[in-house]
N, C-alpha and C positions, 0 to 999 in steps of 0.2 A: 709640687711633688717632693720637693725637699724635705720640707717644714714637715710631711705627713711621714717620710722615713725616717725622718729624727726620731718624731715622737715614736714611731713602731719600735725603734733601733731601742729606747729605753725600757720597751713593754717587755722584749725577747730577751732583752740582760736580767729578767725578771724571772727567774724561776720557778720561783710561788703561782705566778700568773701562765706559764708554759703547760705548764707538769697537767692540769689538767684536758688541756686540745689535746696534747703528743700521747697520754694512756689512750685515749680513745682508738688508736692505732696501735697497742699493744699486741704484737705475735705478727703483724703485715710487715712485707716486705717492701724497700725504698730501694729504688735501683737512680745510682746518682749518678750522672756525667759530670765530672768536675773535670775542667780546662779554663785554658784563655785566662786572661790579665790575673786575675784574682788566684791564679796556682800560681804564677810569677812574682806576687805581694807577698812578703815574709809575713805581716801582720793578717792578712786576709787567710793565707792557708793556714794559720797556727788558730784562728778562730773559725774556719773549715773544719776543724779534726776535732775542735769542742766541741762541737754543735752534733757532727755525727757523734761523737760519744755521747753525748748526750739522749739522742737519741736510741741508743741502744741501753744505754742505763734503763728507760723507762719501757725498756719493751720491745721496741721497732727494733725490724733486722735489716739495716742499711749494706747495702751492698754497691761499691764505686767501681768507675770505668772512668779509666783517666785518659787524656790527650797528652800531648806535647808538641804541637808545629812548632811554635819559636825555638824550644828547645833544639829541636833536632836540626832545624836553620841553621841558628848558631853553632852548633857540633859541624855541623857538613862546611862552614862560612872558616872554621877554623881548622879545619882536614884538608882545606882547598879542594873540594868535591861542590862542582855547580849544580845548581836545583831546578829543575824547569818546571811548571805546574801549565797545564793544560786543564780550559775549566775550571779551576780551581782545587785539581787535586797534583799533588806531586809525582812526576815522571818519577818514576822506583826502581832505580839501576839494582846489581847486586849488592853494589858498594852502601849504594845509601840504605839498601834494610837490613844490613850490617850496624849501621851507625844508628838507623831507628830504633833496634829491638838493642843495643846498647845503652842508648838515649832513655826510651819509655821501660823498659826492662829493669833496670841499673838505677840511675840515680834517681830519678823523675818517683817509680813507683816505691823506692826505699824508704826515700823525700817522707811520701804519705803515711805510709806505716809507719817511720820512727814519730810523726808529727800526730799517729794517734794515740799512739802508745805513750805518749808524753801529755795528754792530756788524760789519760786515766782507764782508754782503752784496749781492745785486744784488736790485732790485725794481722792480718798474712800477703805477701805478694804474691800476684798470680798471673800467668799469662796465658793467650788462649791452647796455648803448646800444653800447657799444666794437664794430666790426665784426661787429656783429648776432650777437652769442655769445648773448644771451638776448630772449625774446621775450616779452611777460604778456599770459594773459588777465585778465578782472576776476576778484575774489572776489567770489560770490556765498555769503548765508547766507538762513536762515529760521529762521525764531523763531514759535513756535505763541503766539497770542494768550490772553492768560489769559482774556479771557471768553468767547470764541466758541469759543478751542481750533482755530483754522482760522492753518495756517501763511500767515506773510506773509515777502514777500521784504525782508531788509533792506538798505539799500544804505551802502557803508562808502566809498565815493570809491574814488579813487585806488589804492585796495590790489589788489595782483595774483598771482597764482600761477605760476612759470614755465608757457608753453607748448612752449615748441622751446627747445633748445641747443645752439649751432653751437660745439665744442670747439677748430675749428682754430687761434684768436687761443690759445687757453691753450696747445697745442702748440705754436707758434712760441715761446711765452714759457720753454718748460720747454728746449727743443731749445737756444734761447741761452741759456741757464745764468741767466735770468732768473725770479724769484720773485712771478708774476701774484697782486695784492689787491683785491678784487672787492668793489666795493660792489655795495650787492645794491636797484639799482631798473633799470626796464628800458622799454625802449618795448613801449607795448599793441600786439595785431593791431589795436584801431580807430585807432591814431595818437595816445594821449595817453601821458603819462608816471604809471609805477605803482611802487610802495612795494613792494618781496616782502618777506615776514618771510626774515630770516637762516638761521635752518635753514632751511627750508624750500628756500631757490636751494640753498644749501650741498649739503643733500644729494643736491637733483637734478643736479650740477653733479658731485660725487661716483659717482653713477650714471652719467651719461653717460663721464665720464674711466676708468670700471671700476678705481677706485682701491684698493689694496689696503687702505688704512684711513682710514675716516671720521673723526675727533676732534669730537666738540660741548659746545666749551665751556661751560659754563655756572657758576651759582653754590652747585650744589650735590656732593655727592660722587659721586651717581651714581642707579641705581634703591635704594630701600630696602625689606627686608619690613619686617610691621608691627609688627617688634620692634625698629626704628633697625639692622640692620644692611646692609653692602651688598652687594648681592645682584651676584655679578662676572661673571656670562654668565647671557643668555637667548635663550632662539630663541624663535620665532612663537609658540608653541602655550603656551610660559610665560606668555607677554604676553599672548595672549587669556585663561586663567585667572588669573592677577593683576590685569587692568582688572575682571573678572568680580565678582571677588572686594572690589575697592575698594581692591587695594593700589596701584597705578599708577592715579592720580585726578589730577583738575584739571591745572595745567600741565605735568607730566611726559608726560600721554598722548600729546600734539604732539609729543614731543621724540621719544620711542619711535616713534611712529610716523610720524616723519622718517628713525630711524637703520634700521627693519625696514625701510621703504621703500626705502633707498639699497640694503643689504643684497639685495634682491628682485633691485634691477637690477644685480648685477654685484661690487658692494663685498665686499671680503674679510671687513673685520669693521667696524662701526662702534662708535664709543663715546662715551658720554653720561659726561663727568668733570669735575669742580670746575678750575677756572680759574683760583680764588685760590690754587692749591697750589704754591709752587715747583716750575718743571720736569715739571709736571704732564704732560707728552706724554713728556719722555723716560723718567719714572715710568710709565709704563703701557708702553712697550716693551721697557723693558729689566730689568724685574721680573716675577717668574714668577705672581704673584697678578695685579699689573697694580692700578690704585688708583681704577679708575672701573670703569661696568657694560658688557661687549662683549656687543654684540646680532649674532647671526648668522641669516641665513634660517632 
C-alpha cells in the first residue's frame, strides 16, 4: 500500500494529469470534513489549502467543516478545566463551550483561511451562529444502569446535534468565488451555545447543499474487512451486514453512519479516507480504485 501511494502521491503533484478528472466536477459542490492528525501537521494543512484551492481554481465549490478535539484538550489541560467524555463525546460544561467556540472559532478556523489564502485562494470563517445557517438541539443519551438495568438519561452539557440548516449564507459564499470554513458550534433552540461533533454538522450540511461528494477526513484509511484490507464502496445493506457481523465496530460506526446518512439525503457519494495521506481528495477522484471507502445509498 505504500509503494501504490507514492506512486499516486507523484501522479497528484502532476497537474497536467489532474486538471482533467477535477473539470469533470466543474460547478458541484465538495463538502470536506477536515480534522484529526493531518490539521495538527504544519506540512499537511499547508498542502490541505493547495489542493482545495486548487480545486476551486478549476471549477469545484469546496466547502470545509473543520474539528478540533485535541485542540480544545489542550486549551481546557491548560485553563485547568477537566474533560470527561462519556461514549465518546465530551461532557460540555459552560466553561468548556466557552473554550470550544474560542478554540474552533478563533484560532483553529483563522489557522484555515489564512493557510488558504496563502496558497492563492479566497476564504471566509464561519460558524453555525453566522446568519442562522445552523440551529442545535441538545444531545440526549441513555446508558442502562448496571444494577437495576433501568436506562437513565445522561446529561453531556453543551453538546448538540444540528436541528435546522439555513444553506443561503454558504450559497452567497460559493456564488462569490469564496470558500465558506465552518466551525461546527451553533446556537440551541433554547438560547444557549452547543459543541456539534464535526461529522456530524459536516455531513448534515452536505445533505442540505445536495453535494455531489462528501470527503470525511479522518485518520484512518477507510472501512476495513477483517483481514486489514480496504473495502472501496459500500451501500446501506453492506453496512447493516458488517456492523452485524463486528466488522464496522466502535468509532467507525459514527462515521459510516454520518456518510450513509448524508448519502439518504441527496449526496452523490460520501467518503470516509485517511487525511495523513498526501492529496488524499485529489487521490480518490482522480484514480479509478479511489484510496478511501465511498459509501452510497
Amino acid at each position: 500500500m505504500e509503494q501504490d501511494h507514492s506512486v499516486l502521491q507523484r501522479k497528484a503533484s502532476t497537474l497536467v494529469e489532474a486538471l482533467p478528472y477535477l473539470k469533470k466536477y466543474a460547478g458541484e459542490i465538495f463538502v470536506v470534513k477536515y480534522g484529526g492528525h493531518a490539521m495538527g501537521d504544519e506540512a499537511l494543512a499547508h498542502q490541505f489549502a493547495e489542493d482545495i484551492t486548487l480545486l476551486q481554481q478549476v471549477g469545484i465549490n469546496p466547502v470545509i467543516v473543520h474539528g478540533g478535539g485535541p485542540q480544545i484538550g489542550a486549551m481546557l489541560k491548560r485553563l485547568n478545566i477537566d474533560s470527561e467524555f462519556i461514549d465518546g463525546l465530551r461532557v460540555t460544561s459552560k466553561a468548556t463551550v466557552e473554550v470550544a467556540e474560542m478554540v474552533l472559532c478563533g484560532s483553529i478556523n483563522k489557522s484555515i483561511v489564512a493557510d488558504i489564502q496563502a496558497a492563492g485562494g479566497r476564504a471566509i470563517g464561519l460558524s453555525g451562529k453566522d446568519s442562522g445557517m445552523v440551529s442545535a438541539r441538545k444531545v440526549e443519551r441513555t446508558k442502562a444502569d448496571p444494577d437495576s438495568n433501568i436506562e437513565q438519561v445522561i446529561d453531556l452539557g453543551f453538546v448538540g446535534e444540528p436541528a435546522t440548516i439555513d444553506i443561503k449564507i454558504i450559497q452567497q459564499c460559493i456564488k462569490s468565488g469564496v470558500i465558506p470554513v465552518i466551525a461546527p458550534i451553533a446556537p440551541g433552540i433554547d438560547g444557549g451555545t452547543y459543541n456539534i461533533n464535526a461529522d456530524t454538522m459536516a455531513g448534515a450540511i452536505a445533505g442540505a447543499l445536495q453535494a455531489r461528494r462528501f470527503f470525511l477526513l479522518t485518520d484512518v484509511p477507510g472501512v476495513m474487512n477483517k483481514d486489514k484490507d480496504l473495502l472501496t464502496e459500500l451501500d446501506a445493506n453492506e453496512i447493516a451486514a458488517l456492523k452485524a457481523d463486528g466488522t464496522i465496530s466502535g468509532g467507525m460506526i459514527p462515521k459510516v453512519d454520518t456518510c450513509l446518512m448524508a448519502a439518504e439525503e441527496g449526496v452523490k457519494g460520501a467518503v470516509i479516507l485517511d487525511g495523513r495521506v498526501t492529496h488524499a481528495i485529489l487521490l480518490e477522484i482522480f484514480t479509478e480504485r479511489g484510496v478511501g471507502t465511498l459509501i452510497r445509498a
